[in-house]
N, C-alpha and C positions, 0 to 999 in steps of 0.2 A: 494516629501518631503524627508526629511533625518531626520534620529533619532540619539540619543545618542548609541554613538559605546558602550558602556558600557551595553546596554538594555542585557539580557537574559545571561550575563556571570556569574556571580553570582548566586547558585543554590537557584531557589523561596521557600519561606516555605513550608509546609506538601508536602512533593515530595519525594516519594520511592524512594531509592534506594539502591543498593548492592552492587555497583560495580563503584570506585569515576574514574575519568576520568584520573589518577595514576595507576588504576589498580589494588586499594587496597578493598579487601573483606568487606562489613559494614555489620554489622545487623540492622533488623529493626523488632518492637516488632509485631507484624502484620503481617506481607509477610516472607517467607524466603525459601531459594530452596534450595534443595542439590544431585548437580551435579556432575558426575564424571567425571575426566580429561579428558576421552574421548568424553561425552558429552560436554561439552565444545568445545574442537578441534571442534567438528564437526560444533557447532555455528559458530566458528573462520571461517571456511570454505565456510557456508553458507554466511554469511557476506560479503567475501572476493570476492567470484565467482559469487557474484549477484553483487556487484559494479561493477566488469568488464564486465557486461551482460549489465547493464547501460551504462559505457564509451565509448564500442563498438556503442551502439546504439545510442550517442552523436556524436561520429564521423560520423557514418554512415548517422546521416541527415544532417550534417555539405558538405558533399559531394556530398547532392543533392539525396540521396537513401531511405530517407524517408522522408514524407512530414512533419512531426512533432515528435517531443520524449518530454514525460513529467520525466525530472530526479526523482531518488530517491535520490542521493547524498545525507548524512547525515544523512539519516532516517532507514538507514539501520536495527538498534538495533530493533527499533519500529515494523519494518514489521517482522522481523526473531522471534523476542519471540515472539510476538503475535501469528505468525502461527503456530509457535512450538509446542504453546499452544493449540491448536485445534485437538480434537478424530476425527477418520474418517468420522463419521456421520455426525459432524457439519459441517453447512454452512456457508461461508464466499460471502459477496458481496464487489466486491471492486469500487473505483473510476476509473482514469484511470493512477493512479501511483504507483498503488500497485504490482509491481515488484516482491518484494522480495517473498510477498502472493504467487503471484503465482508460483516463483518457488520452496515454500515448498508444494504446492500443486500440484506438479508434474505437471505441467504445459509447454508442451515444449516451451522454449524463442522465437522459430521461429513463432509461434501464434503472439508473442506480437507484433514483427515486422512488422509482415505481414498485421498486423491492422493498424500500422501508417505506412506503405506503400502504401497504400491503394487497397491491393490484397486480403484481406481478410473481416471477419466482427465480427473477431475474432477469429474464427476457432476451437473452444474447444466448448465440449459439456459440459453445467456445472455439469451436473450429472455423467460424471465420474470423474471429481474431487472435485467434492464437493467447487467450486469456479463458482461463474458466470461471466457473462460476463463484460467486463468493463464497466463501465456506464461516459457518456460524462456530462450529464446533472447535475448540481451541485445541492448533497442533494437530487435528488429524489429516492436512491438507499435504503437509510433509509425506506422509505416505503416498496420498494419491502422486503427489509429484515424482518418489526415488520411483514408485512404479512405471511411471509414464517414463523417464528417462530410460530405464532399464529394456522399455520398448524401443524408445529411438537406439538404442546402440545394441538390440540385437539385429533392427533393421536395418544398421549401417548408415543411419542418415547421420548429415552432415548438422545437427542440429543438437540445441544445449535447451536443459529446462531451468527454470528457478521460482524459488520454492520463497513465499514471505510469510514470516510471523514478527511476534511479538517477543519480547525478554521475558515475558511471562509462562508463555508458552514452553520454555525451554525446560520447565522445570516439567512439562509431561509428557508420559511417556510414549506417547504415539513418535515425539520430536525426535527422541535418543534410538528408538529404537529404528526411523529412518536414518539417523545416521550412520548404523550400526550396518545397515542393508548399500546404503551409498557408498560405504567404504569398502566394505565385502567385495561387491560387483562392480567396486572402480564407477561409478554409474556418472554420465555426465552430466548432474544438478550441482547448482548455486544455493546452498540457504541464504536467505538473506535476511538477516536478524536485526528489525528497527529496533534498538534498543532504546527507548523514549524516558526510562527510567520511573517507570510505576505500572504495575501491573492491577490496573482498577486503583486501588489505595493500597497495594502492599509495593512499598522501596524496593530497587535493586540488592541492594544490599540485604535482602529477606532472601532473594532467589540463588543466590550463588556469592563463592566466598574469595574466586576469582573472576579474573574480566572475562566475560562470556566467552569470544574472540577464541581463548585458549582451550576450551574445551573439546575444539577439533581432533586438537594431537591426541586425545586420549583416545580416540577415535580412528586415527590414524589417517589425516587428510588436514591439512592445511586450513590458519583461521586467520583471520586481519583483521584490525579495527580502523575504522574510515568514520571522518567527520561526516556525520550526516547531515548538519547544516551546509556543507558546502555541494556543491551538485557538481562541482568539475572534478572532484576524489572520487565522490561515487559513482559519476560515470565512466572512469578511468579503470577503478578499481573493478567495479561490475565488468568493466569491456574484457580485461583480463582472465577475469575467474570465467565467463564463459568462455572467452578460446582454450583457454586450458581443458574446460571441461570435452569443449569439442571436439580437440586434438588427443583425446582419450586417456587424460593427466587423475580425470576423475574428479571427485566434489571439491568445494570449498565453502567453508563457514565464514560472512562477510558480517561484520558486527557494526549497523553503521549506527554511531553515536549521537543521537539526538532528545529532543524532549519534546513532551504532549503537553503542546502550551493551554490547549483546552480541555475539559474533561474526559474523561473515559470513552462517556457516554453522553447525549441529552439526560439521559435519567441522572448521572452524575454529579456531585456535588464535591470536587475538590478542595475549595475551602476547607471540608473537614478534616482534611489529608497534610494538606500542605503549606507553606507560608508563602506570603507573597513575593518575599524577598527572594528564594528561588527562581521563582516565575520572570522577576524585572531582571535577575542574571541571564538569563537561557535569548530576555528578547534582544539582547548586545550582540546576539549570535543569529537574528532574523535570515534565513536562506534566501529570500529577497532582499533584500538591503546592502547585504552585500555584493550581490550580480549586479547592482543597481549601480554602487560604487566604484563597482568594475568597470564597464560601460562608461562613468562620466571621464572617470581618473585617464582612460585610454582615450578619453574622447573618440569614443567607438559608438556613442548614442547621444543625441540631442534631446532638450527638452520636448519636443514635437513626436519623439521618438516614444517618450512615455506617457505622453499624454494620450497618444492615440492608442498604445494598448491598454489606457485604466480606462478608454472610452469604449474599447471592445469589449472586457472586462463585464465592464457595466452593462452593453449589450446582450450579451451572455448572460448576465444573470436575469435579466428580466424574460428573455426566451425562456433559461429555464422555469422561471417562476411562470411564466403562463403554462408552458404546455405541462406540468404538472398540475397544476387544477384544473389542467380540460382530461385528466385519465380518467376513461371512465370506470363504474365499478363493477368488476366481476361479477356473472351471476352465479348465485352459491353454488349451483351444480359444477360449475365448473373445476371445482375441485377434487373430480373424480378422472378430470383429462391427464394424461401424460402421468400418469402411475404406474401403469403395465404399457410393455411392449404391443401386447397384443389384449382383447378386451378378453374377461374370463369370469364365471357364472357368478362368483360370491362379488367381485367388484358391481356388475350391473345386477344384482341384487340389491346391493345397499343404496344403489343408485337411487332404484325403483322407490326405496322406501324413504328413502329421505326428500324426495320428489313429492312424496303423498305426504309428507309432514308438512312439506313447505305448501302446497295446496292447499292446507286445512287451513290455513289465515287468509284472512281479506285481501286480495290483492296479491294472491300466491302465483305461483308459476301460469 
């Protein structure tokens, strides 16, 4: 099906924001942050050099080097304040698009690759970044997250978790039914709902018949919708909803409003979904282009200034494009490591045999 190109260009009501897609500073009586030009640039940066961490890794499946890539295009703002927003202690669970997450969470990009290349199984330990692992399965990361939080505050620590998905997501029940547990136990988690506006090819307007945002209250916990193109709302808004969670106020449902300017998926074919006219509205609202605008309007950045982060940029992508075709390939037994705790008779059983199967070719084990 196809929608009115018009849907989502127009900014919806109650929606923070700080930062209009011009470039121009707003206030809002509620949220407000005050950044210095250098904090800024450095969003600029962030922004900038996690999108080409993206385009690299769209080409790279495009060439047959990975077996799948799930874009961030356009959400950029979303993932960069949010995690901005985040002390070191807090936990972050993400889906399996959350890019930009991980690389404020120090994350190196060649993990991410290396997972949809299928050489790794993610490769980061989440306890040294305080990021876990991608999770494939839609909505049930919500869980693992109100659990983990419900640890941090029987331990007393000083620490908030948050939890990402999709507008899609919300419609299952793993989603509702953590929120059902976060509200109970006051638990101190952040959802954080990119709402991109298409869940694969089914519209917003298929999943719910009001703004996400408000489905909190029924809940009984607090919901807001924040321009997700803008990253100085989302990281205002994000910085709040975790002190509140911290200071034992309990969750909050953060809806931040953006769109999936590229497909789904590599395997994804939106054309069949949707018009283009939608598409060329959403790009007047570029999350880069506007910091960009910001920066020149304040004369807070020089031309010098962007040219040498689109030449970092460029740096970056090309490291990562090497050192993902130097990964090397698993050998097949290895997929018997890091299963069990500890080794036990029917694991190294099957081991043994699939060992003697791979044997029986030319050039076996």
């Amino acid at each position: 099906m196809t929608v009115d190109a018009s849907r989502g260009a127009e900014a919806p009501p109650e929606l923070v924001q700080l930062l209009t897609p011009e470039g121009e500073r707003v206030e809002h009586p509620d949220y407000d942050i005050d950044l210095t030009p250098e904090e800024v640039r450095e969003l600029y940066r962030d922004l900038v050099l996690v999108r080409r961490i993206d385009m690299e890794a769209v080409a790279l499946q495009r060439q047959g080097e990975l077996g799948i890539w799930a874009s961030l295009l356009g959400q950029e703002a979303a993932q960069i304040g949010s995690a901005r927003a985040l002390a070191d202690d807090d936990m972050a669970f993400p889906t399996y698009r959350e890019h930009g997450v991980a690389w404020c969470r120090g994350v190196d990009p060649l993990y991410l690759l290396g997972l949809f290349r299928g050489v790794n199984n993610g490769g980061w330990d989440p306890a040294d970044h305080n990021f876990h692992l991608y999770t494939i399965v839609i909505g049930s990361q919500t869980l693992h997250a109100v659990g983990y939080a419900m640890g941090v505050q029987r331990d007393g620590a000083d620490a908030a978790t948050i939890v990402y998905f999709g507008d899609g997501a919300t419609s299952q029940g793993d989603v509702n039914e953590s929120f059902i547990w976060a509200s109970v136990f006051n638990a101190p988690v952040v959802f954080f709902c990119q709402n991109n506006q298409w869940a694969i090819s089914e519209p917003l307007e298929k999943q719910s018949r009001i703004p996400l945002y408000r489905r909190a209250s029924g809940f009984g916990f607090p919901g807001i919708r924040v321009d997700g193109n803008d990253v100085f709302a989302c990281l205002a808004v994000t910085r709040q909803a975790l002190r509140d969670a911290r200071e034992g106020n309990g969750p909050t449902l953060i809806e931040a409003f953006t769109y999936r300017m590229g497909a789904h998926t590599t395997s994804d074919d939106p054309t069949r979904y949707r018009v283009a006219g939608e598409l060329e509205a959403w790009k007047l609202k570029d999350p880069i282009e506007r910091v960009k605008a910001y920066l020149f309007k304040n004369q807070h950045a020089d031309q010098d200034f962007f040219d040498a982060v689109d030449a970092e940029a460029a740096t970056l992508g090309r490291d990562v494009r090497k050192r993902c075709l130097a990964l090397p390939d698993p050998h097949p037994l290895d997929i018997f490591e890091n299963v069990y705790a500890e080794p036990n008779a029917l694991l190294a059983e099957e081991r043994e045999q699939f060992a003697a199967y791979l044997a029986s070719f030319e050039g076996g084990e």
